[in-house]
DSSP file (Angstrom, degrees, kcal/mol; ACC not computed):
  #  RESIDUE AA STRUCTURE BP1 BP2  ACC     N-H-->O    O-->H-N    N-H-->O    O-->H-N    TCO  KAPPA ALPHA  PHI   PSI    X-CA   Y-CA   Z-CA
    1    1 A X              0   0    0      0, 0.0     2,-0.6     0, 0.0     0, 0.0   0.000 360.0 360.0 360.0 118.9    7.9  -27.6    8.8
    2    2 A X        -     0   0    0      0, 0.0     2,-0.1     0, 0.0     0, 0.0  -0.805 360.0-152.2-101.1 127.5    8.9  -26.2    5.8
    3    3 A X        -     0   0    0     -2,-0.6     2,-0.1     1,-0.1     0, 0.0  -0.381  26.8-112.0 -92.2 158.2    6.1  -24.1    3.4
    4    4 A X     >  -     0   0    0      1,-0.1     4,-2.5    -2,-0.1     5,-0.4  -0.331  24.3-108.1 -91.1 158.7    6.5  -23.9   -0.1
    5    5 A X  H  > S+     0   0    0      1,-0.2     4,-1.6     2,-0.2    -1,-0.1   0.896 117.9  54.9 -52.4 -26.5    7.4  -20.6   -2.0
    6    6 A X  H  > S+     0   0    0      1,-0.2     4,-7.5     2,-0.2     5,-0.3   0.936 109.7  45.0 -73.6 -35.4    4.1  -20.2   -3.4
    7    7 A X  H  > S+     0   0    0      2,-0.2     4,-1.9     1,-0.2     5,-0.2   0.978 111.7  54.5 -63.5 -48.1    2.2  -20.4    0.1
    8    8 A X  H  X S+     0   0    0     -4,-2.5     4,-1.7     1,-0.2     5,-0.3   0.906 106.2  51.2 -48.5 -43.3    4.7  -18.1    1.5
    9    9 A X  H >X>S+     0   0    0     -4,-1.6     4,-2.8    -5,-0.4     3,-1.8   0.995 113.3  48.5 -40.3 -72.2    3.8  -15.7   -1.4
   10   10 A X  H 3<5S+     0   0    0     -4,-7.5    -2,-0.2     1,-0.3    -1,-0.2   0.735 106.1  51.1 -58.5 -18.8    0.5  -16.1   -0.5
   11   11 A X  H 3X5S+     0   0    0     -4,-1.9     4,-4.2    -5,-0.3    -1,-0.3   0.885 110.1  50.1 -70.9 -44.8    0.7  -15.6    3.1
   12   12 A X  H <X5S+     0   0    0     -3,-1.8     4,-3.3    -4,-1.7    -2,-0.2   0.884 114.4  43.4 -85.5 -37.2    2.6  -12.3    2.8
   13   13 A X  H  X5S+     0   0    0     -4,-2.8     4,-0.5    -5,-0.3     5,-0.3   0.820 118.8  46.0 -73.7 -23.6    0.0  -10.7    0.1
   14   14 A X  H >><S+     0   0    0     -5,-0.5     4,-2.9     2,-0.2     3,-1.7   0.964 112.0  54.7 -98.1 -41.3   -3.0  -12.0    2.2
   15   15 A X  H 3X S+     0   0    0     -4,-4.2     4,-2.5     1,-0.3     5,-0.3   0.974 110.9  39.5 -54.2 -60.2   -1.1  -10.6    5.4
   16   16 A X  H 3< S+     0   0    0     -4,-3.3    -1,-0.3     1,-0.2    -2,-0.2   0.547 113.3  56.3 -83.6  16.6   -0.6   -6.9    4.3
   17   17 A X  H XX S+     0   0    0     -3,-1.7     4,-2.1    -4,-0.5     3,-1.2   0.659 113.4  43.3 -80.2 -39.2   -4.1   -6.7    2.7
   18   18 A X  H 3X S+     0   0    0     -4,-2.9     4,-2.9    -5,-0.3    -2,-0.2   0.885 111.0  47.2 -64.9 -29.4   -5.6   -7.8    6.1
   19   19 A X  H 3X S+     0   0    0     -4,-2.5     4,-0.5    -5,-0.3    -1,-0.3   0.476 118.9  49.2 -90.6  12.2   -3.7   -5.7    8.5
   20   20 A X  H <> S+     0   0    0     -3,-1.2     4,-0.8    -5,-0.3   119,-0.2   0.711 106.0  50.5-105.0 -16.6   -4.6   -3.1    6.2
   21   21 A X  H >X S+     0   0    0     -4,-2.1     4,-2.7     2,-0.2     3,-0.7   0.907 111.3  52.4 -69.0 -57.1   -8.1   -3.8    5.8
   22   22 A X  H >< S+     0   0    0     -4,-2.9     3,-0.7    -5,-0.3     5,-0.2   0.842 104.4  52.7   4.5-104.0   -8.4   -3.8    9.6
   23   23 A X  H >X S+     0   0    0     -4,-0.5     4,-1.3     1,-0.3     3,-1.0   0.529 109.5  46.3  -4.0 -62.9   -7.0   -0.8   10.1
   24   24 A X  H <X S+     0   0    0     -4,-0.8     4,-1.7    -3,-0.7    -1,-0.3   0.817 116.3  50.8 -88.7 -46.7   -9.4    0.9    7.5
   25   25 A X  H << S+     0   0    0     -4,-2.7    -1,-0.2    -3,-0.7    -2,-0.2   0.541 112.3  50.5 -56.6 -11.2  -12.6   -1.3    9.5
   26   26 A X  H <> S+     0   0    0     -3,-1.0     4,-1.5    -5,-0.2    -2,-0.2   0.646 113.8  36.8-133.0 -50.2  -11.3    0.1   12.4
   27   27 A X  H  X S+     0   0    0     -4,-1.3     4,-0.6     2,-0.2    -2,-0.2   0.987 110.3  59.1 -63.7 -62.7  -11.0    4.0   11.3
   28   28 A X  H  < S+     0   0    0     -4,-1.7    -3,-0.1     1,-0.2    -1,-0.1   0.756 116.6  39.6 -43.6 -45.2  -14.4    4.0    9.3
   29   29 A X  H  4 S+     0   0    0     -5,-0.2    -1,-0.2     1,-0.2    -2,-0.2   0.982 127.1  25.9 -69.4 -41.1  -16.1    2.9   12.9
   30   30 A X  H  < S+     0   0    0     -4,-1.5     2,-0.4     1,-0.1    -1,-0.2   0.149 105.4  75.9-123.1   7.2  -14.4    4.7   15.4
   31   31 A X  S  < S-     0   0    0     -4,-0.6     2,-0.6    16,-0.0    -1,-0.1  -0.950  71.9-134.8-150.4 130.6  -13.0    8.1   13.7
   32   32 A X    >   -     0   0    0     -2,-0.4     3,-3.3     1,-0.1    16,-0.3  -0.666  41.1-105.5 -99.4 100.1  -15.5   10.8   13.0
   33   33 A X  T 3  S+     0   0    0     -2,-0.6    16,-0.2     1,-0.3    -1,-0.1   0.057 107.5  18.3 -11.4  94.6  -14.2   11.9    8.8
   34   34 A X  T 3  S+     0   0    0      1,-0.3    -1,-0.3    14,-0.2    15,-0.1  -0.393  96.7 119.9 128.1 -79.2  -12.5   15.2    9.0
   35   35 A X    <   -     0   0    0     -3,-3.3     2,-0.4     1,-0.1    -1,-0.3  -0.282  56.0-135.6 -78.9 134.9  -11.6   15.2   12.9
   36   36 A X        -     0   0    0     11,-0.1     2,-0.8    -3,-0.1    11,-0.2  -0.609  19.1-175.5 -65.5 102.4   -7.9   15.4   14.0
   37   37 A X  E     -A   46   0A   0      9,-3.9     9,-1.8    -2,-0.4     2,-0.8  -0.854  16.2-149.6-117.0 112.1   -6.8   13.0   16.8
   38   38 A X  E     +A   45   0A   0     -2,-0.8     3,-0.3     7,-0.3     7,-0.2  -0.677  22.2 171.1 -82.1 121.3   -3.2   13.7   17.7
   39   39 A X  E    S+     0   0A   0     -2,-0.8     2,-0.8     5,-0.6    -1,-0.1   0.824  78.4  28.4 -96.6 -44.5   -1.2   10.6   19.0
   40   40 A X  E >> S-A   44   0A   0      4,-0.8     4,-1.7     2,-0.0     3,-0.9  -0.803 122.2 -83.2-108.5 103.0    2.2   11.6   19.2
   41   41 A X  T 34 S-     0   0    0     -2,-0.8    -1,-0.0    -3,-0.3     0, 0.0  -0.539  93.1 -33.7  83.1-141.8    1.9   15.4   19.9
   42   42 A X  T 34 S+     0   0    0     85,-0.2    -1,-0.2    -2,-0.1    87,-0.1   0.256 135.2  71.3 -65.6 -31.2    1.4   17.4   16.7
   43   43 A X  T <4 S+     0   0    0     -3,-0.9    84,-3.3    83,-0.1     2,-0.3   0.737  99.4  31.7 -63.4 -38.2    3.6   14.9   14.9
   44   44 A X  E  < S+AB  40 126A   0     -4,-1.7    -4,-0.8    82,-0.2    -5,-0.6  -0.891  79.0 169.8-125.5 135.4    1.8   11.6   14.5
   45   45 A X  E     -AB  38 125A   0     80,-2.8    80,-1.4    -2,-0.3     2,-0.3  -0.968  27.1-140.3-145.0 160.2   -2.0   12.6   14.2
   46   46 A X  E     +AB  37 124A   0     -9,-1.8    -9,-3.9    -2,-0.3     2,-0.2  -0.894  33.1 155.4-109.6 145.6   -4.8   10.2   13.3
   47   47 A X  E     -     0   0A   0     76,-1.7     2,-0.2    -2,-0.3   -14,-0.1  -0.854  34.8-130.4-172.6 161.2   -7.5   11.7   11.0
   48   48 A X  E     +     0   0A   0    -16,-0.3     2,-0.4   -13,-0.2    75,-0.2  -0.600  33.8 158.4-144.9  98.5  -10.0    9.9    8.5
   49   49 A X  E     - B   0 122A   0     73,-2.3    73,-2.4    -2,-0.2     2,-1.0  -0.805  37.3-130.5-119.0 125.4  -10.3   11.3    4.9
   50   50 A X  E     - B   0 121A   0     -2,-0.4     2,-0.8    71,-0.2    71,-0.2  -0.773  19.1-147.0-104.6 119.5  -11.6    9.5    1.9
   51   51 A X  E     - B   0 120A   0     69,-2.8    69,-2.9    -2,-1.0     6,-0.1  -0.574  10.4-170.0 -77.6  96.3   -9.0    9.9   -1.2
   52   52 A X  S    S+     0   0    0     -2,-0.8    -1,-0.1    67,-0.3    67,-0.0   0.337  74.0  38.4 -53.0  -4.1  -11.1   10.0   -4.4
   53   53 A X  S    S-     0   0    0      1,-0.3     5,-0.2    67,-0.1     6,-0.2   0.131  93.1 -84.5-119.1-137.5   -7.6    9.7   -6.3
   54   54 A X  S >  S-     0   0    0      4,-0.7     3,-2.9     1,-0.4    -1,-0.3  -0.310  86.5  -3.3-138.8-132.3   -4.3    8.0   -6.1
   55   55 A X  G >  S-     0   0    0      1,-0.3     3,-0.9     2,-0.2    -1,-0.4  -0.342 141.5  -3.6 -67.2 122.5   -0.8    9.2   -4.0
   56   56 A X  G 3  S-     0   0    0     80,-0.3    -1,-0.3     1,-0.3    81,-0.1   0.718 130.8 -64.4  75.2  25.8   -1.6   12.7   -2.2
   57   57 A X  G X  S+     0   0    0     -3,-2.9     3,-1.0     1,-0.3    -1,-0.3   0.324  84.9 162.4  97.5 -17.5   -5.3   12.8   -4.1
   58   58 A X  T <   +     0   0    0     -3,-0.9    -4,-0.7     1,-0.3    -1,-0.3  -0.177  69.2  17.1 -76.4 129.8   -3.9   13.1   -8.0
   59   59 A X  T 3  S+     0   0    0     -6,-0.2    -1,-0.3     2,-0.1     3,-0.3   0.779  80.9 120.8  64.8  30.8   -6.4   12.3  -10.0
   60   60 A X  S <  S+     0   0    0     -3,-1.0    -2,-0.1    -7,-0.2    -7,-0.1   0.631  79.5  54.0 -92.5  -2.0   -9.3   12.6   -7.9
   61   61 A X  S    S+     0   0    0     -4,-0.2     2,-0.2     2,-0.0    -1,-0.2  -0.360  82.7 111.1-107.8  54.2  -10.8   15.4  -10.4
   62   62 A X  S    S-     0   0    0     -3,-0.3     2,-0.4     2,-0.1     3,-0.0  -0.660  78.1 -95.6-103.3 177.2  -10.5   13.0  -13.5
   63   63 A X     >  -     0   0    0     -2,-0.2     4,-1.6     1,-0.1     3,-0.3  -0.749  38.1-104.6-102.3 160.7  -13.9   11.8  -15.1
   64   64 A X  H  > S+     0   0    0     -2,-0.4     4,-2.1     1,-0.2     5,-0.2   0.758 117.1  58.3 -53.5 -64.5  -15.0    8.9  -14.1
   65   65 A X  H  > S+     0   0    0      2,-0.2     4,-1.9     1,-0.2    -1,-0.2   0.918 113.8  41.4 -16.8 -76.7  -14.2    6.9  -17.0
   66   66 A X  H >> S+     0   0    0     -3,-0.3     3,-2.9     1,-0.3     4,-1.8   0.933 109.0  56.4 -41.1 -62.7  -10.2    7.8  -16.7
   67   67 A X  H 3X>S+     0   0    0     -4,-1.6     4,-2.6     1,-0.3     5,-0.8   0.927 112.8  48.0 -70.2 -47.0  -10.1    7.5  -12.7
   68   68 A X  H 3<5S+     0   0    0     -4,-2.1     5,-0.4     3,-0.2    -1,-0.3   0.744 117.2  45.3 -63.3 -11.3  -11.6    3.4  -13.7
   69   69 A X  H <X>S+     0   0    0     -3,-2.9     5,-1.8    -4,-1.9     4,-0.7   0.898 122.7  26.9 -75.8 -79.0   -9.1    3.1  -16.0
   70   70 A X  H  <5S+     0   0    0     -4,-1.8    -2,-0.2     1,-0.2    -3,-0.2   0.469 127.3  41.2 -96.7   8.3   -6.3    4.3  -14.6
   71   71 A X  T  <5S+     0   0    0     -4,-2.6    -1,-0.2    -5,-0.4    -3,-0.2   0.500 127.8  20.9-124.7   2.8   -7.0    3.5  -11.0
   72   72 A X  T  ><S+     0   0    0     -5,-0.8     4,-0.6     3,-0.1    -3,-0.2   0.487 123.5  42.0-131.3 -15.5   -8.7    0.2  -11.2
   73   73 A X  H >X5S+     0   0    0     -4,-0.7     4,-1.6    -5,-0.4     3,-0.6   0.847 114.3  41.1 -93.2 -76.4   -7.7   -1.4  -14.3
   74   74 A X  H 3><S+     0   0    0     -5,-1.8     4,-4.4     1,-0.3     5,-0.2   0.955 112.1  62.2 -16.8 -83.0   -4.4   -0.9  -14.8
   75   75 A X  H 3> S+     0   0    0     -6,-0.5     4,-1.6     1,-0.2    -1,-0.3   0.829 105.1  39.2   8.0 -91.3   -4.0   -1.5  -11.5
   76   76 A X  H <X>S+     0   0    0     -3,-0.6     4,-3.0    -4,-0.6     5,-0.5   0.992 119.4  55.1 -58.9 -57.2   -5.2   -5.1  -11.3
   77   77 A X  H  X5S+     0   0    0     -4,-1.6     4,-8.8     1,-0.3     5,-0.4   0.855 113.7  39.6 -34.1 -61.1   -3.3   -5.4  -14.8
   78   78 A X  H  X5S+     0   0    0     -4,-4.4     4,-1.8     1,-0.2    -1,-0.3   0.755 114.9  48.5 -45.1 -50.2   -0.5   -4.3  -13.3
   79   79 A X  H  X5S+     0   0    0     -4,-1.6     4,-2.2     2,-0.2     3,-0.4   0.946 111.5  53.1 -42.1 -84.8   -0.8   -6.1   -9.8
   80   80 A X  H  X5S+     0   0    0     -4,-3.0     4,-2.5     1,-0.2     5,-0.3   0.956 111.0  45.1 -50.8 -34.3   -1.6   -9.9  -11.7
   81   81 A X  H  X<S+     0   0    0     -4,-8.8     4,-2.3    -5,-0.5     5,-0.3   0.983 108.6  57.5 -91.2 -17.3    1.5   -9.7  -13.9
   82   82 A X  H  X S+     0   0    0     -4,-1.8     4,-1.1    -3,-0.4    -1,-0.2   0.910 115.7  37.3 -18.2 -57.8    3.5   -8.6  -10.8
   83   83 A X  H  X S+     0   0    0     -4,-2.2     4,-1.6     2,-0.2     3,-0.5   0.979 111.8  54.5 -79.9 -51.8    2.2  -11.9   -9.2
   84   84 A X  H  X S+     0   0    0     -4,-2.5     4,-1.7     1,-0.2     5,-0.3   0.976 110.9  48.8 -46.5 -66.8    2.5  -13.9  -12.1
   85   85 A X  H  X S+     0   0    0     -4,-2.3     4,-1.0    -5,-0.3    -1,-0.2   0.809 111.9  47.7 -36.2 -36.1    6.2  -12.7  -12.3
   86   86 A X  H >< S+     0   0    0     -4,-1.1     3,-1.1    -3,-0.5     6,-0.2   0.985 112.1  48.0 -71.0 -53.8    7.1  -13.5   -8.5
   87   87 A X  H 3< S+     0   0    0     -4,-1.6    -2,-0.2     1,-0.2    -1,-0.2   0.515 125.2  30.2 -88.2  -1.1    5.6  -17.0   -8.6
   88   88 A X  H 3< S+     0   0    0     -4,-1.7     2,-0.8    -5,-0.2    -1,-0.2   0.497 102.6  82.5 -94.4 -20.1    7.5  -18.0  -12.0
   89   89 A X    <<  +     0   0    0     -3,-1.1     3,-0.4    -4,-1.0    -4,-0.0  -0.794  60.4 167.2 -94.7 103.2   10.6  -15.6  -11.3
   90   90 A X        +     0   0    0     -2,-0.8    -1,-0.1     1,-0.1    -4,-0.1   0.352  61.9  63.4-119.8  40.7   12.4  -18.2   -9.0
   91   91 A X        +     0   0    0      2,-0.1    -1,-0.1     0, 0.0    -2,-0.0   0.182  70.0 126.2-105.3  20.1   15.6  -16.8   -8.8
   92   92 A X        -     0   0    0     -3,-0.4     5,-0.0    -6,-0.2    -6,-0.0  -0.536  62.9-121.0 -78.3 153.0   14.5  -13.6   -7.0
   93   93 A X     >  -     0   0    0      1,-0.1     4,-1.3     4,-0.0     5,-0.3  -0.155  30.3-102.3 -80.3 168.4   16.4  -13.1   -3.8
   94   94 A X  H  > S+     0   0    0      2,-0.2     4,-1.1     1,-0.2     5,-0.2   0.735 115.1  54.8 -71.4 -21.7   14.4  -12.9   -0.6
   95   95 A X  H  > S+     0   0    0      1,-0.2     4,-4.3     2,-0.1    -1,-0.2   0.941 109.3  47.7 -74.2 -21.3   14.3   -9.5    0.1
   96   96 A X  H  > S+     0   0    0      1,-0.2     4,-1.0     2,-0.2    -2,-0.2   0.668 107.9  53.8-103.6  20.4   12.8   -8.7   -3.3
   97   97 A X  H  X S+     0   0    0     -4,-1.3     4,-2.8     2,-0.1     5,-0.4   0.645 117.5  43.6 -71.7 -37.9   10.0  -11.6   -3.2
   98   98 A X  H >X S+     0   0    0     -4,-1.1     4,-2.0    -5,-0.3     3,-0.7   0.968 114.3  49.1 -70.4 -54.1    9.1   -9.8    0.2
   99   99 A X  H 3X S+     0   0    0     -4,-4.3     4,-2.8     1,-0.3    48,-0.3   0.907 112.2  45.5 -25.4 -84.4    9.5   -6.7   -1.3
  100  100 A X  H 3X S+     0   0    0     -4,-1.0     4,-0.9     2,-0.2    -1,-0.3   0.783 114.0  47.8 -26.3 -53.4    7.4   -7.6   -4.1
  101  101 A X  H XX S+     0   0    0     -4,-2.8     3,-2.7    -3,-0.7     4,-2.3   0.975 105.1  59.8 -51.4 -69.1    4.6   -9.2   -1.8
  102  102 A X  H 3X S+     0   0    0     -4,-2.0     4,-3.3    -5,-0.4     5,-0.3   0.839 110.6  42.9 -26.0 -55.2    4.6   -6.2    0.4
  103  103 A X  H 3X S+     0   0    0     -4,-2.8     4,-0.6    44,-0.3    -1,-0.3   0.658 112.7  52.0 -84.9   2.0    3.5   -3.9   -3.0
  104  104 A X  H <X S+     0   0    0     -3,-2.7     4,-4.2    -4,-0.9     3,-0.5   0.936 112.0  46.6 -85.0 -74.0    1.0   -6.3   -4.3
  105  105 A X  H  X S+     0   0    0     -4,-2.3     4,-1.8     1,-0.2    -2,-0.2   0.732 114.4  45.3 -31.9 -52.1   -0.7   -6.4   -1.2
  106  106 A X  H  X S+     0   0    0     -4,-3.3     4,-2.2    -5,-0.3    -1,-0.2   0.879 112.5  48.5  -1.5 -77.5   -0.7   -3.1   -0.7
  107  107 A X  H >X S+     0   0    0     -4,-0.6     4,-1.8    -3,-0.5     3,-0.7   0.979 114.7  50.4 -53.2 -54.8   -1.8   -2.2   -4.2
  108  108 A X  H 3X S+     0   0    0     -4,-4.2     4,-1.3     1,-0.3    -1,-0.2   0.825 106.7  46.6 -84.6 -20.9   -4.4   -4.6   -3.9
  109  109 A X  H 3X S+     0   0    0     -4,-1.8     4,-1.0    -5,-0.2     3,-0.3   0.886 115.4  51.0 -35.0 -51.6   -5.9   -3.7   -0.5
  110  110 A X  H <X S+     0   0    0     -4,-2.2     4,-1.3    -3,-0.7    -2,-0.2   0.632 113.0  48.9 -89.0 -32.4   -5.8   -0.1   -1.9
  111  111 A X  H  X S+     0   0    0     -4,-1.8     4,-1.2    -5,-0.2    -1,-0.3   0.814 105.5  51.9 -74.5 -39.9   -7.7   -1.5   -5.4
  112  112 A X  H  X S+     0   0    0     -4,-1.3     4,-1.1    -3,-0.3    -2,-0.2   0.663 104.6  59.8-114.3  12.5  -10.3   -3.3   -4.0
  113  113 A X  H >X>S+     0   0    0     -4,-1.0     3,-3.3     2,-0.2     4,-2.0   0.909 112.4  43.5 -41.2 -89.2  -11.4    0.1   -1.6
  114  114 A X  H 3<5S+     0   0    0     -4,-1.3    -2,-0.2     1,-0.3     4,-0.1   0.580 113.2  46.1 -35.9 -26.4  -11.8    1.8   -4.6
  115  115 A X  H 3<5S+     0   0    0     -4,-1.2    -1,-0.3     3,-0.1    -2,-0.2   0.909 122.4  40.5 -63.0 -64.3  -13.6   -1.3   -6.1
  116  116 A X  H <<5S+     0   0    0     -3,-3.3    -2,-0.2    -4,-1.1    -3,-0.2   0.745 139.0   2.2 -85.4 -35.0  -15.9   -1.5   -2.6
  117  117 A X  T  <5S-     0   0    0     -4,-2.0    -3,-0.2     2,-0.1    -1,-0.2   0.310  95.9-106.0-167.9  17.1  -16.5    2.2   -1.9
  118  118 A X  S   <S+     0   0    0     -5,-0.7     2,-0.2    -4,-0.1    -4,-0.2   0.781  91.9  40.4  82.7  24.4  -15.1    4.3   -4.6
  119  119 A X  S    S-     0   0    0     -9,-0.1     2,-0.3    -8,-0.1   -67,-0.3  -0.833  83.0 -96.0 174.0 166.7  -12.2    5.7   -2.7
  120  120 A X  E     -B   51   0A   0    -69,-2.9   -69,-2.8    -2,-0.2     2,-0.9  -0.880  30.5-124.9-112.8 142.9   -9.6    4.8   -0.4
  121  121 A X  E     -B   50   0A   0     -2,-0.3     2,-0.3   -71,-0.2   -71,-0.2  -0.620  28.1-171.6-101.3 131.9   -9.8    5.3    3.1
  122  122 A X  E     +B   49   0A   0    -73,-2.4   -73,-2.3    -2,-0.9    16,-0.2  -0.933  18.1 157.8-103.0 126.7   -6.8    7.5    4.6
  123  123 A X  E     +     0   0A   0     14,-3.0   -76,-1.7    -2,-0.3     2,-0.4   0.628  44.3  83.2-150.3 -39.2   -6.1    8.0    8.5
  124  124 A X  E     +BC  46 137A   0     13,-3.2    13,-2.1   -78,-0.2     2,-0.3  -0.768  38.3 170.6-126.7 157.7   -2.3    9.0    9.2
  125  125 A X  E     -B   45   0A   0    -80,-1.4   -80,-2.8    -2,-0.4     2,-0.3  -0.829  16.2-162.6-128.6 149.2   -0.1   11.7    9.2
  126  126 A X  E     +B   44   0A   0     -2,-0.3     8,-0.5   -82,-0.2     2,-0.3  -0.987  11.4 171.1-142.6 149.1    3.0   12.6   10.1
  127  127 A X        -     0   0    0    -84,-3.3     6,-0.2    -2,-0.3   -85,-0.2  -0.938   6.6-178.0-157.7 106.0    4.1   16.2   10.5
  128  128 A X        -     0   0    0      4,-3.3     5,-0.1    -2,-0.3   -85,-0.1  -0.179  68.9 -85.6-112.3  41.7    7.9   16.5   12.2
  129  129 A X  S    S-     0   0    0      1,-0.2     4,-0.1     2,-0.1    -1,-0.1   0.723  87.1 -43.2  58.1  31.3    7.5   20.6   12.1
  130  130 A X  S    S+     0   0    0      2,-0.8    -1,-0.2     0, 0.0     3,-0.2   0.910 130.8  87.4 102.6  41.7    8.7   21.4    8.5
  131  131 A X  S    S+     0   0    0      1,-0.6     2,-0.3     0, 0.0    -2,-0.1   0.283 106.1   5.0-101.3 -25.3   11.6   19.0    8.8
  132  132 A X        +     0   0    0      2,-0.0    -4,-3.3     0, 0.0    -2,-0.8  -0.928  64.3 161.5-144.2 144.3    9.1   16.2    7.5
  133  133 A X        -     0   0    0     -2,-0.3    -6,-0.2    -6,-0.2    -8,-0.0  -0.442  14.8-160.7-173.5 116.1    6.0   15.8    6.5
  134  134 A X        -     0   0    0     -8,-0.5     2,-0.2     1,-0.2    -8,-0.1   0.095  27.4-116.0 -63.5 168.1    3.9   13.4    4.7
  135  135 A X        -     0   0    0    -10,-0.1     2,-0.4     1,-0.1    -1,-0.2  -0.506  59.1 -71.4 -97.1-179.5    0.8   13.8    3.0
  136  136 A X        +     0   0    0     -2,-0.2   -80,-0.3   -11,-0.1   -11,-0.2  -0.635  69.8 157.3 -70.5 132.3   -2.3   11.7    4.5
  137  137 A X  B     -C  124   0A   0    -13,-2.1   -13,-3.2    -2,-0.4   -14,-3.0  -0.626  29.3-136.1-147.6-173.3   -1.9    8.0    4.0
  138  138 A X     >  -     0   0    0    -16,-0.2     4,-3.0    -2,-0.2     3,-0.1  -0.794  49.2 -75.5-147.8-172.6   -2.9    4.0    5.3
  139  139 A X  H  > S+     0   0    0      1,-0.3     4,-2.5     2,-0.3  -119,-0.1   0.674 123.8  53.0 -60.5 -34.3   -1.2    0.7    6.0
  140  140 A X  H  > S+     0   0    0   -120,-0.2     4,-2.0     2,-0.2    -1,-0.3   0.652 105.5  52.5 -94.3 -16.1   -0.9   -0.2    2.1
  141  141 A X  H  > S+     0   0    0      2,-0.2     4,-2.1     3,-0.1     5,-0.3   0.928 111.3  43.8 -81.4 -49.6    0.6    2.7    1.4
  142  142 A X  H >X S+     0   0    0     -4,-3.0     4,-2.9     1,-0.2     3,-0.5   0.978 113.7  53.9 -45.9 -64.6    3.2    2.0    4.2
  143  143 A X  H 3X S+     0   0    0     -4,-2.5     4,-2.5     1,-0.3    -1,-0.2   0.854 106.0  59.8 -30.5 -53.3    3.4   -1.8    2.8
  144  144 A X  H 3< S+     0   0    0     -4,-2.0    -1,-0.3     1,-0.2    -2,-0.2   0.903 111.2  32.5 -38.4 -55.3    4.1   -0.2   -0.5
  145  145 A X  H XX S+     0   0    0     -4,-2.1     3,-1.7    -3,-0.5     4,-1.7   0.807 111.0  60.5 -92.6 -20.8    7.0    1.5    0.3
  146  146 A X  H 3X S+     0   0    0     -4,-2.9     4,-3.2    -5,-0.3    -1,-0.2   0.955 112.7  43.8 -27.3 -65.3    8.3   -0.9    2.8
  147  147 A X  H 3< S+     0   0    0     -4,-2.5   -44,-0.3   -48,-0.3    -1,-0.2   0.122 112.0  53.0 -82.8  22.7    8.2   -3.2   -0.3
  148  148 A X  H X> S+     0   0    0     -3,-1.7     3,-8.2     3,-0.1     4,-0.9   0.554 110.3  53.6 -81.2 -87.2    9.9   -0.2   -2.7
  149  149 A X  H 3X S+     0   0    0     -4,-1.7     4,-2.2     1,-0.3     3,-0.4   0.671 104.8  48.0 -24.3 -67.1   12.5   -0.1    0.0
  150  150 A X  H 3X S+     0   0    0     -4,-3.2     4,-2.2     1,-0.2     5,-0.4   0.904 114.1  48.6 -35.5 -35.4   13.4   -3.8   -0.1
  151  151 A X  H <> S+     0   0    0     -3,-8.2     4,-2.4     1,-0.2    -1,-0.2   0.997 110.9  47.8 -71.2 -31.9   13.7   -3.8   -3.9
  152  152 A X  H  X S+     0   0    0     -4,-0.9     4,-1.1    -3,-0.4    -2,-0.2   0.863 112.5  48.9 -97.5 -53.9   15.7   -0.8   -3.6
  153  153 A X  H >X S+     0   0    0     -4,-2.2     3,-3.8    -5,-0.2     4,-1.8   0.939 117.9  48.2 -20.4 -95.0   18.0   -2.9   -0.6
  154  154 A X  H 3X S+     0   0    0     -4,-2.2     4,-2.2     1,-0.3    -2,-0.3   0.617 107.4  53.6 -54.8 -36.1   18.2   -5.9   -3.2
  155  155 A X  H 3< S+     0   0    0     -4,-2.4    -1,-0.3    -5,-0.4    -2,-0.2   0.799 111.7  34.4 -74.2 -29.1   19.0   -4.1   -5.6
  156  156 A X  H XX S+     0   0    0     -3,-3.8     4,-2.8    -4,-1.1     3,-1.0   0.839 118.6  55.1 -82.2 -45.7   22.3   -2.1   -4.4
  157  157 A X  H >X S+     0   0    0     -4,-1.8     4,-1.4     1,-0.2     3,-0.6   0.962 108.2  50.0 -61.3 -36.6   23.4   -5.1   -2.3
  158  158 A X  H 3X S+     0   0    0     -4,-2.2     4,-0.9     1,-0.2    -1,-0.2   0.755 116.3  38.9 -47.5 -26.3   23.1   -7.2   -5.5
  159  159 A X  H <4 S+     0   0    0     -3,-1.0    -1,-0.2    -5,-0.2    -2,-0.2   0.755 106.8  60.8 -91.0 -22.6   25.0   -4.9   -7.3
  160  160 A X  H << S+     0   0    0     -4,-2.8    -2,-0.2    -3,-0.6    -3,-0.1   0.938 107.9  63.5 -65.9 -54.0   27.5   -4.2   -4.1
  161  161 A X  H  <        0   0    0     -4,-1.4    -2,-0.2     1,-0.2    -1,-0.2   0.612 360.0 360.0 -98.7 -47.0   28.0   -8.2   -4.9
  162  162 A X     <        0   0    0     -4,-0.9    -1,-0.2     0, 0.0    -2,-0.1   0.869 360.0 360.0-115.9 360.0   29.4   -8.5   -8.3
């Protein structure tokens, strides 16, 4: 049985808001805000922080006005002509319709925290002893850059191509 593009679309955006919503249902119960649980080692640690802001806290000391602006309106703008563009664009290759799902879903998980409870909730870390290290982050922020990374794929191989 074969699904149609749009359902597929839909599938992929409703799948990474849900395993990211989980996740965040899952933290909020069971990990005490603050406290440091190490999973691999020192490296991988689980933690639960709520981000008043956007990537790495920026723009969690804007006034309120700005931070609705430019972390929930825009936002959605951006996010619906995003969608509108996937489900009209039908020559886009498959990695960058996944791609593309992957940061809508994301985004919009990550939007409708802020919408729900005025911040986003943030749980992992990764800390490879000053050879890497990320800031604290969640599931839509992986989804995001999972679906950077595919465009980024589509984009060289496309170009490798002609």
């Amino acid at each position: 049985m074969k699904i149609s593009r749009s359902v597929f679309i839909a599938i992929l955006i409703v799948f990474n808001i849900a395993i990211d919503q989980i996740s965040k249902v899952v933290v909020r119960a069971n990990v005490t805000p603050y406290q440091e649980s190490d999973i691999i080692g020192k490296y991988f640690i689980l933690t639960n922080v709520e981000n008043r802001g956007a990537f790495l806290g920026m723009g969690s000391d804007m006034n309120p006005t700005l931070r609705l602006i430019f972390l929930l309106i825009l936002p959605t703008v951006v996010l619906g002509y995003v969608t509108y563009y996937i489900l009209k664009n039908k020559s886009l290759d498959k990695h960058s319709l996944i791609g593309f799902c992957c940061i809508i879903g994301g985004g919009i998980a990550n939007v409708f925290d802020r919408f729900a409870y005025g911040s986003v909730t943030d749980f992992l870390h990764i800390d490879l002893g000053g050879v890497f290290k990320t800031g604290i982050f969640n599931v839509a922020d992986m989804s995001v850059m999972l679906g950077l990374g595919l465009l980024l794929y589509a984009n060289f191989r496309h170009k490798k191509s002609l």
